[in-house]
N, C-alpha and C positions, 0 to 999 in steps of 0.2 A: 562614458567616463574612462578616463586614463586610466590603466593595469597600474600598479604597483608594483615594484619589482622585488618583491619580498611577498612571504608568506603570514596572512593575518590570523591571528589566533588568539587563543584564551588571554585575556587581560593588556591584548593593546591598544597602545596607547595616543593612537591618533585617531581624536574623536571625528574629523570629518569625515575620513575612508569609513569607519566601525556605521556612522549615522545612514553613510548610503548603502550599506551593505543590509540594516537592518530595515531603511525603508522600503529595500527592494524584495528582502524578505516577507515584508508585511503586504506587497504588492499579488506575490506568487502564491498568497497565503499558507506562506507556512510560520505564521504567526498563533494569535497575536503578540509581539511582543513592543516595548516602548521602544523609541526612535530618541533615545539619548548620546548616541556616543562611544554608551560603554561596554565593551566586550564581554559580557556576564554569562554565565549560566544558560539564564534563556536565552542568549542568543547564539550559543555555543547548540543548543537542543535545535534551533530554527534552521542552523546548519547543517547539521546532521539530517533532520530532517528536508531537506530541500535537496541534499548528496543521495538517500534513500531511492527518490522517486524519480532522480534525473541521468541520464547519460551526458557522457561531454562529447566535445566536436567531434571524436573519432568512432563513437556511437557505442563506446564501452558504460560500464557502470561506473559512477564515481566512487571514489573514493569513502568509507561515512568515515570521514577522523575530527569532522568538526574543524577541522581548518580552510581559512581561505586562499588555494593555492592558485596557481595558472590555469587549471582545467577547470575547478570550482568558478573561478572570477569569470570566465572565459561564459560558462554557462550562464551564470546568471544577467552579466550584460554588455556580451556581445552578439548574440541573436536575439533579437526583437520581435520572434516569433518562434519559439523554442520548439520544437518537434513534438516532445511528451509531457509538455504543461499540459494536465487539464482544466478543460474549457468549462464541464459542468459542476456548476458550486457542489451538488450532490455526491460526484464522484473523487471530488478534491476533500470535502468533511467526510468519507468512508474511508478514506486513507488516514488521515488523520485521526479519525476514531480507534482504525484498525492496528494504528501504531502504536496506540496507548495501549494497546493490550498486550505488544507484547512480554512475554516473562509468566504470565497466568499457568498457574499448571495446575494440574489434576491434583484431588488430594481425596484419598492418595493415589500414586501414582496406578496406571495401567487400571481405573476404576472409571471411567467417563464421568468421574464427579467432584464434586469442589462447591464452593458457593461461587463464583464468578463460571464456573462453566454451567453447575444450572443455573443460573440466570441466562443462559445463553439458551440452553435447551428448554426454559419454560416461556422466551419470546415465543416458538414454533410451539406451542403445548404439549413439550416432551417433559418427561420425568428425567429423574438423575439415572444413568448409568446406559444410554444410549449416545452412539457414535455420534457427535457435535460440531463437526465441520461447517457443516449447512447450517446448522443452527448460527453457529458464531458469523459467518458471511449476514446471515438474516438480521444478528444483531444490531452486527457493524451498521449496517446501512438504515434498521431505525432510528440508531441512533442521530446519524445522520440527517433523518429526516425532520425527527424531531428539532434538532438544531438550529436549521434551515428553515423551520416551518415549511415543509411540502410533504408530499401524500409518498411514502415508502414504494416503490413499484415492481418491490420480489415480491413473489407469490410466499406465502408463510407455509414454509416445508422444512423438514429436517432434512431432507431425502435431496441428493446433487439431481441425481437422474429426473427425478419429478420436477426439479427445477428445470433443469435444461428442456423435458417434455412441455411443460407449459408457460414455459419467461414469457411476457410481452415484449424482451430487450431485442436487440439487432442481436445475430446470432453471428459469430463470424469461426470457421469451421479452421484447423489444425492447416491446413492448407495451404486457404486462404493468407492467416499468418505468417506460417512460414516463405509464401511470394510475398508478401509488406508489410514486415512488423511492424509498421507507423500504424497500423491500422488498431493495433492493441496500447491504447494507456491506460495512465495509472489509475485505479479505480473499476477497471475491465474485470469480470471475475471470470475465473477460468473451472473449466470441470475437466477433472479426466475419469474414464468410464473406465470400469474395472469387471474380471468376470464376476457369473449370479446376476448381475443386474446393480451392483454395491458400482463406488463412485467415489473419487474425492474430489476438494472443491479449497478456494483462496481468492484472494482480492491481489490484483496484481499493482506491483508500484512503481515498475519500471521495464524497459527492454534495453537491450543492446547486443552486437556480436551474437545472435541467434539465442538468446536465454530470455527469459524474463525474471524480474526479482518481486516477491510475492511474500504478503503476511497471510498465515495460515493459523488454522486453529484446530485442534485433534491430532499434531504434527509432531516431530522432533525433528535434528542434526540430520538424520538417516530417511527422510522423506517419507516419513512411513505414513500410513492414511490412518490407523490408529497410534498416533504417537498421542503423549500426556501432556502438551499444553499450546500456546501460541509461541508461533516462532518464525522469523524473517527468514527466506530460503531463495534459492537460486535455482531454476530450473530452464532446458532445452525446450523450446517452444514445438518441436516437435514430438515433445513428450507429451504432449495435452490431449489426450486424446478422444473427446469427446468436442472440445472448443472452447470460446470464449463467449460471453454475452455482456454486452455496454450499456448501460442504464444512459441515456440524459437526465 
């Protein structure tokens, strides 16, 4: 499909470009949303979501403004085999699960508790006011699973470390990454190992330029491993430092 030589955004007004941008949305599944035409809300959120998880052709992060600009459009349909689409339904609804979440905080603050974060820590059969990173990755991906109808394949651990000791996933090491980040999408969850044996831990939604971009949960602004709630972050892939692990 022919570029447009303008930028498409909230409330334009030309339903054939708007219809193919939203089918293609629904394609990439970052839907569901209706294939009407009209520039709305949801398909402003499908936007954003879809800039979230993707780099453009120069292998940065996009832009998330919710517009459709030359690197956006560029992404969406002009490679025909995008580098960091993922391919497993599984790890495409974990991202999307994990997105919804973010904004969640501790209540109160600096307490590991809240009713949406124990709900994350009674998935793994924790009580309120233990560290929840692990737990929220855990959730993320039953949720997931249940979605999908398929069998969840994290071990149920609160603990990063006991994760990475026992995942049945492909484990791919700081190294590794850092020689092929194509090797990490979105949906890849990352651990980085801390001293004592403690650990943090995230579901990753993008790469580019040597970083990953990553929803987290136990986090803040300041990448802290106990911060107060879920929050979208940036991080050097050679900061990981324990690895990555890929569910199919």
């Amino acid at each position: 499909m022919n570029e447009p030589n303008r930028t498409i955004t909230l409330g334009d007004k030309d339903a054939s470009i708007v219809k193919q941008i939203q089918i293609r949305m629904n394609q990439l599944g970052c839907g569901p949303i209706t294939e009407d035409g009209i520039f709305g809300l949801k398909t402003l959120q499908a936007v954003k979501s879809f800039q979230q998880s993707h780099i453009d052709k120069y292998g940065n992060p996009l832009t998330v403004d919710g517009e459709v600009g030359p690197l956006t459009w560029s992404g969406l349909f002009d490679d025909p085999n995008p580098q960091d689409i993922t391919t497993s339904p599984l790890l495409a609804e974990a991202v999307k699960v994990a997105r919804n979440e973010i904004g969640v905080k501790e209540i109160p603050p600096a307490s590991n508790r809240g009713p949406r974060v124990e709900e994350y820590l009674k998935s793994v059969n924790l009580g309120p006011g233990y560290a929840w990173c692990a737990a929220f990755v855990y959730w993320c991906f039953k949720q997931a699973s249940l979605s999908i109808n398929c069998v969840n394949p994290l071990i149920k651990t609160g603990s990063c470390m006991n994760h990475w000791a026992k995942t049945t996933g492909e484990k791919i090491t700081m190294q590794e990454a850092v020689k092929n980040p194509l090797l990490i999408t979105p949906g890849t969850i990352f651990i980085i190992s801390r001293k004592g044996g403690m650990g943090h831990t995230g579901i990753v939604t993008g790469t580019g330029n040597g970083y990953i971009q990553t929803i987290e949960g136990n986090s803040n602004a300041f990448h802290s491993a106990e911060g107060e709630g879920v929050v979208a972050l940036q991080r050097k892939i050679d900061s990981i430092t324990a690895g990555f692990i890929k569910y199919c």
